[in-house]
N, C-alpha and C positions, 0 to 999 in steps of 0.2 A: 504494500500500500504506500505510497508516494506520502510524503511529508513536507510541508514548507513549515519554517520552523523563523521570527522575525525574534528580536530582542530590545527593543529602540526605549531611550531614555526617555519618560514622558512624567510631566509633574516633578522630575531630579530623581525620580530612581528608575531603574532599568526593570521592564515588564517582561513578561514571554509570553508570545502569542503563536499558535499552531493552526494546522490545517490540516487534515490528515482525507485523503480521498481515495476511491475505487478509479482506477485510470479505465477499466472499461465502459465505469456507467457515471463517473462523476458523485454518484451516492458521497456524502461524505460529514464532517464536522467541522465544528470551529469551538475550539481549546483555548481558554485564558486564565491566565495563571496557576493552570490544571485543572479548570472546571469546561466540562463542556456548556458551554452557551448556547449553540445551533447547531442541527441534524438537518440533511437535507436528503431528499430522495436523488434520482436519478437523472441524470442530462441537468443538470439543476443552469437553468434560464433565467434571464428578468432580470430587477436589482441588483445590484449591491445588498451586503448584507452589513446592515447598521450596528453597531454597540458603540458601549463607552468604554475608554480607557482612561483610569483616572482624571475622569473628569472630562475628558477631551473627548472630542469628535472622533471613532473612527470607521474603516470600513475595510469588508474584503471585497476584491471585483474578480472575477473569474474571465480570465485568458487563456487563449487555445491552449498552451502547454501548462496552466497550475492556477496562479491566485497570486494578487497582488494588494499588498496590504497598506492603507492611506493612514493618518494619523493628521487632525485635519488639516485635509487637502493634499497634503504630503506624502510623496511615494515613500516608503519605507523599506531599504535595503533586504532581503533575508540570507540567510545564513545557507 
């Protein structure tokens, strides 16, 4: 199962944020600070998917090869 795994400083201390997905159907989750937040079925289309991070705005957007994760507004490196 494919993982994108971000760590980005927000609010002055460093968070962790995961992705963990099915590469043949997209099924997958979204992991913050080891709680899952969001499960998704299959081919997963549409939005962005919204939460907070301490306090801040963030999001994950789903791109042909994985997931990329904002912090607001801002692309967020992964690991």
């Amino acid at each position: 199962m494919p993982t994108r795994v971000w760590t980005p400083n927000v609010g002055g201390a460093r968070h962790t944020v995961v992705v963990r997905w099915n590469p043949s159907t997209f099924a997958g989750e979204l992991v913050v600070e080891g709680a899952v937040i969001q499960t998704w079925g299959g081919r997963m289309a549409g939005p962005d998917i919204k939460f907070e991070l301490a306090g801040h705005h963030a999001s994950i957007r789903k791109t042909p090869t994985g997931f990329d994760l904002f912090v607001d507004r801002e692309k967020v490196r992964y690991q």
